[in-house]
C-alpha positions as CSV (number, residue, x, y, z in Angstrom):
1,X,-215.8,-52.7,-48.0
2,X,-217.1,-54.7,-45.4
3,X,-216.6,-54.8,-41.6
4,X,-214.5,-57.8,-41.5
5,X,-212.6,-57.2,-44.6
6,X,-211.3,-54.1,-43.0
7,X,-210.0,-56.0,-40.1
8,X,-208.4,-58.3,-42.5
9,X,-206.7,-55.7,-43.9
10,X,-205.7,-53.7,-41.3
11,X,-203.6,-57.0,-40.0
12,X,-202.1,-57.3,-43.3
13,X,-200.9,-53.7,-43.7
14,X,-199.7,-54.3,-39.9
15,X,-197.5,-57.5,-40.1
16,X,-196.2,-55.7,-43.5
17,X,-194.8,-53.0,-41.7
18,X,-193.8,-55.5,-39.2
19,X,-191.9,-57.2,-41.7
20,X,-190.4,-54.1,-43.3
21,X,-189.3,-52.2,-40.0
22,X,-187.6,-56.0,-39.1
23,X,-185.7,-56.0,-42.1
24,X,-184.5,-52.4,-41.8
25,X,-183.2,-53.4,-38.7
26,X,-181.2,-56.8,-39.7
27,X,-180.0,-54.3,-42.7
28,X,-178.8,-51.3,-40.6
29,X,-177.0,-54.3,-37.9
30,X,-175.3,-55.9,-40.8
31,X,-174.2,-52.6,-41.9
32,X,-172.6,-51.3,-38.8
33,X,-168.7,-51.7,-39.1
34,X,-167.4,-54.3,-36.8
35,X,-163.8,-53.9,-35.9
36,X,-161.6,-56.8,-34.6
37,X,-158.7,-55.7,-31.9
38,X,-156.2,-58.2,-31.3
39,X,-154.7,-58.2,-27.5
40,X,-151.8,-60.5,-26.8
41,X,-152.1,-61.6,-23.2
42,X,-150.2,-59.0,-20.8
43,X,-152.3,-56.9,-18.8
44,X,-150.6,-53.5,-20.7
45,X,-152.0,-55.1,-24.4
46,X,-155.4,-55.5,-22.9
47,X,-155.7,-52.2,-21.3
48,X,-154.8,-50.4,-24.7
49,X,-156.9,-52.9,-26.9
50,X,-159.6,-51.5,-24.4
51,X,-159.0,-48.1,-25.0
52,X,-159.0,-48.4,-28.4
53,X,-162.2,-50.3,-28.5
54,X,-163.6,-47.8,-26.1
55,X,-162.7,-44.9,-28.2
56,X,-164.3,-46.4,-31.2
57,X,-167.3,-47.1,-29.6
58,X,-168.0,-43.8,-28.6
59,X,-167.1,-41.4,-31.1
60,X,-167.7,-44.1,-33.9
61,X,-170.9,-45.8,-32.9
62,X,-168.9,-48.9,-34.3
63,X,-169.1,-52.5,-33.3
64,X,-165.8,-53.9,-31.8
65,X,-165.1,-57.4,-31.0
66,X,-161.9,-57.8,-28.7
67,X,-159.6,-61.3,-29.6
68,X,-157.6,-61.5,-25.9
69,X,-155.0,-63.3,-25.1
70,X,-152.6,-64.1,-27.6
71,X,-150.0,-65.6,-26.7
72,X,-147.2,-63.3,-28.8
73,X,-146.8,-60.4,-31.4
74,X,-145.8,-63.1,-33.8
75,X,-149.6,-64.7,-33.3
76,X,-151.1,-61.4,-33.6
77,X,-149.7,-60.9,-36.9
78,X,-150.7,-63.8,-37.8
79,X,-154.4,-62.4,-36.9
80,X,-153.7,-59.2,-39.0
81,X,-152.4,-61.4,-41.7
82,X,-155.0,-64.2,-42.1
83,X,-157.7,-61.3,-41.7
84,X,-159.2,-62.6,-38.4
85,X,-158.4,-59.2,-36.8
86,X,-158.4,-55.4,-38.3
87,X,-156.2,-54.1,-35.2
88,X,-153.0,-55.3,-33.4
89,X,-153.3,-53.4,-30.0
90,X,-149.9,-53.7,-28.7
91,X,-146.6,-54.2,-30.6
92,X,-143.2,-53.4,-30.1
93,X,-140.3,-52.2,-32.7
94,X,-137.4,-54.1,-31.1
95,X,-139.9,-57.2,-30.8
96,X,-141.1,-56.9,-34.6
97,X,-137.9,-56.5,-35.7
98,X,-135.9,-59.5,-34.7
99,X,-139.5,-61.7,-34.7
100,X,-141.4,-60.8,-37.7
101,X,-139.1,-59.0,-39.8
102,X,-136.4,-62.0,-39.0
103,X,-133.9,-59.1,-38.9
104,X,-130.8,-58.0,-37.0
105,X,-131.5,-55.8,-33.7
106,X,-131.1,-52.4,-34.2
107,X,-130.4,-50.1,-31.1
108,X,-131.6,-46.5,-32.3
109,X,-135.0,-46.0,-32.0
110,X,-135.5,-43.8,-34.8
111,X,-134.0,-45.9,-36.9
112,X,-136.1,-48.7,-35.5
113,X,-139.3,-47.2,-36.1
114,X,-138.2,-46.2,-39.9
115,X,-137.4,-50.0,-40.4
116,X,-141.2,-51.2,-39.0
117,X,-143.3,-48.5,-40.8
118,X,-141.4,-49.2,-44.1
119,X,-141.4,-52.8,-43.5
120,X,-144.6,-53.3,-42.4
121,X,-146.7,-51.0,-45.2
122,X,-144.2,-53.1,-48.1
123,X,-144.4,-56.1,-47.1
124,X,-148.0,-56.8,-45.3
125,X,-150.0,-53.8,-46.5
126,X,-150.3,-52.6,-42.9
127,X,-149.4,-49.2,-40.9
128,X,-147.4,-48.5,-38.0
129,X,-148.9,-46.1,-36.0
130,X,-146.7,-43.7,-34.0
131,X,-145.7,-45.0,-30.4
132,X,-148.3,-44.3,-27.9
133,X,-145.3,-42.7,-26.2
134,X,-143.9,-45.2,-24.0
135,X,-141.4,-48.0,-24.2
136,X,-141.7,-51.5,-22.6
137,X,-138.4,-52.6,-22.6
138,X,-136.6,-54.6,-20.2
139,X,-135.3,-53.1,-17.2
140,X,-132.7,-53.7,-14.3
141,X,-134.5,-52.5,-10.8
142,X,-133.4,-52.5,-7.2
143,X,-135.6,-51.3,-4.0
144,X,-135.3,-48.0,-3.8
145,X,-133.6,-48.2,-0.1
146,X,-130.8,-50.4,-1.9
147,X,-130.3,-47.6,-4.8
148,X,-129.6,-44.8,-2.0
149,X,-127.3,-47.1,0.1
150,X,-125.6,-48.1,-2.9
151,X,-125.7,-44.5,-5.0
152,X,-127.0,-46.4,-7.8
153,X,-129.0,-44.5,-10.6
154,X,-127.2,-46.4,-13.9
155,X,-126.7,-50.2,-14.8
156,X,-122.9,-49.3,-14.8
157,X,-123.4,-48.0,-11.0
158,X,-123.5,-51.6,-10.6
159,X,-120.0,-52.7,-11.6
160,X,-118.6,-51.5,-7.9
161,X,-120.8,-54.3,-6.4
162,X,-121.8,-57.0,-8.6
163,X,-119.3,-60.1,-7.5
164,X,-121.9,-59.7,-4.8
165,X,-125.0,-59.3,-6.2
166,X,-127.6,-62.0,-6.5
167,X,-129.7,-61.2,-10.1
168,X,-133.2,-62.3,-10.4
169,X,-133.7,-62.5,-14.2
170,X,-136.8,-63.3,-16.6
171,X,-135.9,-67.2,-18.0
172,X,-136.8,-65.8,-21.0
173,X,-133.8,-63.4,-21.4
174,X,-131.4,-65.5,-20.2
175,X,-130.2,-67.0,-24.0
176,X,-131.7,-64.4,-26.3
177,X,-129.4,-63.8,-28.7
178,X,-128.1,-60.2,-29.4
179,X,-129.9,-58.8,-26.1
180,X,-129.4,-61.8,-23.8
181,X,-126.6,-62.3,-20.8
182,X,-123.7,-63.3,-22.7
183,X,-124.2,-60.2,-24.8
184,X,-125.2,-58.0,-21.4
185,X,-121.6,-59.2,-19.8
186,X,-119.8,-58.3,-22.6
187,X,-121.4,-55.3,-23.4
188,X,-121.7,-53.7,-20.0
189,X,-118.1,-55.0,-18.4
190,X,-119.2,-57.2,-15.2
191,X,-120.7,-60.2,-14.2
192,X,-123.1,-60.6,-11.4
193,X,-122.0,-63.1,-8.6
194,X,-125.4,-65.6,-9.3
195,X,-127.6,-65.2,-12.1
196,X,-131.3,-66.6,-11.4
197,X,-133.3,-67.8,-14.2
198,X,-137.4,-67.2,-13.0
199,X,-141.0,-66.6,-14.5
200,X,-141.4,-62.7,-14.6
201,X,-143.7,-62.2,-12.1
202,X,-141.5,-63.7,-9.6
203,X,-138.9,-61.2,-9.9
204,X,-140.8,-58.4,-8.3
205,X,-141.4,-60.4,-5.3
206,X,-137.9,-61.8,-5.1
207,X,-136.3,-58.1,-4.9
208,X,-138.7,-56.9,-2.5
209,X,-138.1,-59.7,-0.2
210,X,-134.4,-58.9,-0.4
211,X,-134.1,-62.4,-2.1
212,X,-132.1,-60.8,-5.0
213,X,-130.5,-57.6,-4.8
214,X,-131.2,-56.6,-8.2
215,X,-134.1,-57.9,-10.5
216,X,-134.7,-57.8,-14.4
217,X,-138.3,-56.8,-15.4
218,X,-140.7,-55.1,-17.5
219,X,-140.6,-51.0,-17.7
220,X,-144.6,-50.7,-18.0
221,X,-144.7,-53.2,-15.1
222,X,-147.3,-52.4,-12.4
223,X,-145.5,-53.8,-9.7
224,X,-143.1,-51.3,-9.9
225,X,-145.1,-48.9,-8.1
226,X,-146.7,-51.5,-6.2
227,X,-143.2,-52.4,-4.3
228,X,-141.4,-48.7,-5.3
229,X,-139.0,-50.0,-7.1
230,X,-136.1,-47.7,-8.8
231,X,-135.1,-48.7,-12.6
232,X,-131.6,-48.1,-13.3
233,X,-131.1,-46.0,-16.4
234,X,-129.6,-48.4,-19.5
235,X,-127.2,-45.5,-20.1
236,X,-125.5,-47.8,-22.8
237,X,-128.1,-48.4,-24.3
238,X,-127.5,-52.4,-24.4
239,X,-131.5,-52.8,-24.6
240,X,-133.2,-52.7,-28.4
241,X,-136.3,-49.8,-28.4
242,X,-139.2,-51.5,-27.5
243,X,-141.7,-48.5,-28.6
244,X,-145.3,-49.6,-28.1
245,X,-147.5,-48.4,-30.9
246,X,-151.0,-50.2,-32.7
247,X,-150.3,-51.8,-36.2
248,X,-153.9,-51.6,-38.6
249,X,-154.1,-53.2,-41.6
250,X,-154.7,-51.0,-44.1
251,X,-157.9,-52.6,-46.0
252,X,-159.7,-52.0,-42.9
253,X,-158.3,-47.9,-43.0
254,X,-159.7,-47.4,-46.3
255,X,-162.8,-49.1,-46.1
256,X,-163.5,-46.6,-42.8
257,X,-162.1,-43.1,-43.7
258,X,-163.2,-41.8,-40.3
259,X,-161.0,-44.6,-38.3
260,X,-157.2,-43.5,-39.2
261,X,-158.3,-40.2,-38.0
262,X,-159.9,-41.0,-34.5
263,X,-156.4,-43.3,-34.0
264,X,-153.9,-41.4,-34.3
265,X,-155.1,-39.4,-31.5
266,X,-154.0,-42.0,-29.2
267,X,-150.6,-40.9,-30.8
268,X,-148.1,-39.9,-27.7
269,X,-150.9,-40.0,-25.5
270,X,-149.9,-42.8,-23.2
271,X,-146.2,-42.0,-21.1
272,X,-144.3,-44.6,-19.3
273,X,-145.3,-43.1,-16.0
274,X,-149.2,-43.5,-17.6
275,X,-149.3,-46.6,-18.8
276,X,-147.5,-48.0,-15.4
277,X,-150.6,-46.7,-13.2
278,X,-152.6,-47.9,-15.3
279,X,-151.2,-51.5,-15.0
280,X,-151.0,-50.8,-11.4
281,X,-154.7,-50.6,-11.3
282,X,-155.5,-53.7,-12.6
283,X,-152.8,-55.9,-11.2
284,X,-152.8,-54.1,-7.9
285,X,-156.3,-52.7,-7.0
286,X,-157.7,-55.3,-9.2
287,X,-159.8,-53.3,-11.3
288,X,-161.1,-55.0,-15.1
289,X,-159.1,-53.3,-18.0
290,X,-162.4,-52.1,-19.8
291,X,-163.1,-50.1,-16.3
292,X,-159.7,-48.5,-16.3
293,X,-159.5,-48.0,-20.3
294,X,-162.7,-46.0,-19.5
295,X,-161.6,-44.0,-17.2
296,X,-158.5,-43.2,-19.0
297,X,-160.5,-41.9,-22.0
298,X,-163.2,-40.1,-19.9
299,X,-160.8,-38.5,-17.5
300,X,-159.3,-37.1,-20.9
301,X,-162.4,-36.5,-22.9
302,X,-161.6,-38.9,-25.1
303,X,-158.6,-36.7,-26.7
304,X,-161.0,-34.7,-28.5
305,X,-159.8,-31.7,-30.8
306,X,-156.5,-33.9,-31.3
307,X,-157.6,-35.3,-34.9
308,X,-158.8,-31.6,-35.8
């Protein structure tokens, strides 16, 4: 074999295993499992989208590919449906089951969360994971200096003063049916003396200004802490459960055994008081939801020994 043949050779044999190790690589990338988390576009679903692309990441090693910003639940199960997404971050029983399910409210919220899971696996092939453990349901708040002048702790507190109360309300709530005002009057006994109708992140502002005396907002809501608001207990229970938990289509479950596990810790790991500071950091101290889903997982090492 002569000199130069050799060389030939040896550059042959070279870009071969070039060629080979490139193609192991494109093989092993197309193989990783890429899963699609669906956010709608409140600060709280992008936060828990975050975690749960966060958690997969690190204990899976699996690709995930965040679709922010959708505008409802009803778009996001559209995503689930239509197969553009694997994961709806954030949904809501009493949401689902006036919006999706096209049925009547239903106040219990064990009953409500028998109807989704049931619903949901029957009629859409997907599962309803256990609430996260909190609630983001509306809620009516005063400044906490008003509550102790006033000796209010309950919506029906309220009664004694409401001809004179000015009510800051999200526009959206104002004509829902079943859980809107007409049905609040009726349900709870009194009136306030002005109703105002106003985009949801007003009402925080209005009430802390001393604008309104009483606003309606968000439970989950950041600003809560931000301006130490107190929320009035619904001790009638007027307000449908609005129990947060993730909704997976169940194609994507089977064809990754090791995901359903690594999930369900996530199950009741998130309380009201939780997932407010964790709002609060974002639309207060202005941190990105990634960095705070981060250091929600770290600062509980990732929940590990929960799935065992």
């Amino acid at each position: 074999m002569t000199k130069k043949y050799k060389i030939v050779l040896s550059i042959l044999l070279a870009f071969s295993s070039c060629l080979l190790t490139s193609c192991s690589l494109l093989g092993s990338a197309k193989s990783t499992p890429n899963i699609r988390i669906a956010s709608q576009s409140s600060t709280e679903s992008q936060i828990v989208a975050n975690i749960i692309a966060e958690l997969i990441n690190h204990e899976l090693g699996y690709k995930t590919t965040l679709l922010n910003n959708l505008g409802s639940s009803t778009v996001a199960h559209q995503a689930l449906i239509r197969n553009d997404a694997d994961i709806s971050a954030t949904r809501y029983t009493g949401t689902d089951i006036t919006g999706v399910l096209q049925m009547k409210s239903v106040k219990d919220p064990k009953e409500a969360t028998a109807i989704v899971k049931k619903q949901f696996k029957k009629r859409y092939h997907q599962t309803w994971f256990p609430s996260y453990g909190f609630a983001d349901t509306y809620a009516f708040m005063t400044t906490r200096s008003f509550a102790r002048k006033n000796n209010l702790n309950t919506i029906s507190d309220l009664k004694k003063i409401a001809s004179k109360m000015n009510a800051g309300v999200d526009s959206s709530w104002v004509n829902r049916q079943g859980d809107g005002y007409s049905d609040f009057v009726k349900y709870y006994g009194f009136d306030f003396k002005r109703v105002y109708p106003m985009q949801i992140g007003l009402v925080y502002d209005s009430v802390e200004a001393g604008k309104m005396q009483t606003v309606l907002g968000y439970s989950t809501d950041g600003r809560i802490k931000s301006y130490n608001l107190k929320i009035l207990e619904d001790n009638k229970q007027f307000f449908p459960p609005y129990n947060c938990s993730m909704v997976v289509n169940d194609s994507i479950l089977k064809k990754y055994p090791k995901l359903s596990p690594l999930l369900h810790r996530l199950d009741g790991k998130i309380s009201l008081k939780t997932m407010q500071s964790l709002n609060y950091q974002v639309d207060n101290n202005l941190l990105e939801p990634s960095v705070v889903a981060q250091k929600f997982l770290e600062k509980n090492n990732y929940f590990k020994g929960a799935d065992n």
